[in-house]
N, C-alpha and C positions, 0 to 999 in steps of 0.2 A: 307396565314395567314395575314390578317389585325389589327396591333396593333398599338399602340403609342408609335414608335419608342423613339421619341426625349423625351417622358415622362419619359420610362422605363430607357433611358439612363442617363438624369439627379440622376434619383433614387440611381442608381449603382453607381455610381459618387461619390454622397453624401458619401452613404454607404462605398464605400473605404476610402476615403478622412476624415470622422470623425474615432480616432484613436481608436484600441481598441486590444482587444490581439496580435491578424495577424501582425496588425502592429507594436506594439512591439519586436514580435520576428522577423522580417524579418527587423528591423532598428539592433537590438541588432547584429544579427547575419550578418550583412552585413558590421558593424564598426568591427567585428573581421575578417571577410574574405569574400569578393565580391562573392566568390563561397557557402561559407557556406549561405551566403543571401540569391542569386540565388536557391539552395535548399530551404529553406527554404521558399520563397516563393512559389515552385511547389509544396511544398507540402499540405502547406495553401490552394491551388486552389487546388490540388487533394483528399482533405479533402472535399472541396466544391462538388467537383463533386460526393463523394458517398450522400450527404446531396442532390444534384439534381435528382440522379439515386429514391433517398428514396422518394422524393417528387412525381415524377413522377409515381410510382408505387402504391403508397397511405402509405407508411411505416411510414411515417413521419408523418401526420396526425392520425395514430394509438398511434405514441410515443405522440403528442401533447396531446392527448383525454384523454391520461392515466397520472395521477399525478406520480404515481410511477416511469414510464418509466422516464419522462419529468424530476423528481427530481435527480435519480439515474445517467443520464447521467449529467447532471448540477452537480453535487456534484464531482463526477469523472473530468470535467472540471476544475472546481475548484479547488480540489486536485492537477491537475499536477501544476496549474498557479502557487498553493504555492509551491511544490517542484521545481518549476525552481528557482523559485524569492531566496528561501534559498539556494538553491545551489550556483546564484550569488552571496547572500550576503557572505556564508561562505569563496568563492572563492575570494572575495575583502581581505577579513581580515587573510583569508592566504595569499597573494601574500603581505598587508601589514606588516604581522610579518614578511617575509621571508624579504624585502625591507629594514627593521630598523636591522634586521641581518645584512646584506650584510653592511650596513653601519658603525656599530659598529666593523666589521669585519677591516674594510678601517679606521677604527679613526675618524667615525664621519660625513666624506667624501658626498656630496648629490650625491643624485644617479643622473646620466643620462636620458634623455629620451631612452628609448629597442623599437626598430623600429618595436618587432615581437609582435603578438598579441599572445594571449594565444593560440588560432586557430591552427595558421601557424605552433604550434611546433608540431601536429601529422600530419600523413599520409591525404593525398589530399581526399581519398576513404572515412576515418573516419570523415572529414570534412563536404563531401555531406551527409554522414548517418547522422549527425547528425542534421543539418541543415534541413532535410527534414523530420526526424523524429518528433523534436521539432515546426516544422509549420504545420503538418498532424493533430497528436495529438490534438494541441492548435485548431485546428479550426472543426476536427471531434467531437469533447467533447464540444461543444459550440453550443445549441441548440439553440440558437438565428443565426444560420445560417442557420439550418433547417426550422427553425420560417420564415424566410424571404422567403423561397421558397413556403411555404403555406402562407402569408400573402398578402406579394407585386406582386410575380408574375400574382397568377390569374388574377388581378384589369388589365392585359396588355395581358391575354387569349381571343382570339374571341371568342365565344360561337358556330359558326357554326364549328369549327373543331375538330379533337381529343386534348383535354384539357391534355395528357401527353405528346404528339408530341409538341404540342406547348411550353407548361414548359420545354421538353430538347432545343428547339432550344432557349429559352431565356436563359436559364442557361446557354448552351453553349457560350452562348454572355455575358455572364456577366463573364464567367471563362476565355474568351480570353482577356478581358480589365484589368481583375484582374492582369492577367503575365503582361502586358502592363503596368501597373502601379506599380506594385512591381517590376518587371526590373526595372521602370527609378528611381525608389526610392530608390533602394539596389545601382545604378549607383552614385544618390548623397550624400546618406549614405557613400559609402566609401571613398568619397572625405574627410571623415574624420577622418580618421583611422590614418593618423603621426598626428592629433592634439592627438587623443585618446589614442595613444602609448606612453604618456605620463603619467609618472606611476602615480602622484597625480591625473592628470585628471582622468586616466583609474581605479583609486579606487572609485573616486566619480559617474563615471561613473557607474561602475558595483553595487555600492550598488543603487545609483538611478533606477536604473531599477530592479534591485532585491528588493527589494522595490517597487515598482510599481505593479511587480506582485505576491508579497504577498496582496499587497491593491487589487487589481482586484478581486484577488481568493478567499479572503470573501467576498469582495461584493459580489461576486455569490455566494457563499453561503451561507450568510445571507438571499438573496434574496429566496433561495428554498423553 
């Protein structure tokens, strides 16, 4: 296979590196627990790879063709990006009422920084589910990942070989940089989990991103 290695890699690069749901949930979920990250990012990649498997087979160029198919999964995207985003925000303004309780309880009292994330207080098992379920999702419902494997890959297919052979060994290379760079990102994400474990911070925190992806999830919707 003859392609332009250093092209296609620039490409991929770009594409991680400019932010966009994946990375939202895999920052979000790495400031509450290294391990929920780490999930979350295999699953974001393992999202990518049925969207590679789809490419290669021609299933995804059937979803592209058809506005129905191409809406209905976009709209479903969508959908979850808003139920996360709400679930943060509502999950901010609970832990805020509970916080001005606690305090009126104590006479007024400021609270402390809680060194534990919201994360930490379940089981390690329901930590990875969740985390890997919340990055699958987010990137499986995201037709603009399927879009890139019919888009950019070809431009880096030789024409003299099998054109699906070659889409899985690129996909393959761009899903092993993926772990590569959500690893070291979930790594410097949680270097800031005791700033974040700071209740004022970790409110503004959670509504800021739950927010973010209520704003994501009509733009794509709007967009459909």
């Amino acid at each position: 296979m003859s392609v332009d290695l250093v092209g296609f890699l620039g490409v991929v690069l770009v594409a991680y590196v400019v932010p966009g749901p994946d990375f939202l949930v895999v920052v979000r979920s790495a400031t509450e627990h290294p391990a929920k990250g780490r999930a979350a990012a295999l699953g974001a990649q393992t999202g990518l790879c049925v969207h590679m498997l789809a490419a290669a087979v021609g299933l995804s160029l059937i979803a592209a063709r058809s506005p129905a198919v191409y809406d209905t999964i976009k709209l479903l995207g969508a959908a979850y990006l808003v139920h996360l985003g709400v679930r943060a925000v509502l999950a901010a303004r609970r832990a805020a009422r509970e916080r001005a309780a606690g305090r009126e309880a104590r006479g007024g009292l400021e609270d402390g920084a809680d060194p534990r994330t919201p994360a930490e207080d379940g089981p390690a098992h329901g930590r990875w589910r969740s985390g890997f379920t919340q990055g699958f999702l987010t990137n499986v419902l995201n037709p603009k990942a399927a879009l890139f494997f019919l888009s950019i890959l070809p431009q880096f297919v030789n024409g003299g070989g099998s054109t699906s052979r070659q889409i899985f060994l690129l996909g393959t290379l761009d899903i092993v940089i993926g772990v590569a760079y959500w690893f070291t990102l979930v790594t410097l994400a949680a270097r800031l989990r005791a700033f974040l474990a700071r209740p004022k911070v970790r409110h503004r925190w959670e509504l800021t991103t739950g927010w973010l992806f209520i704003a994501i999830g009509i733009g794509v919707a709007a967009a459909a």
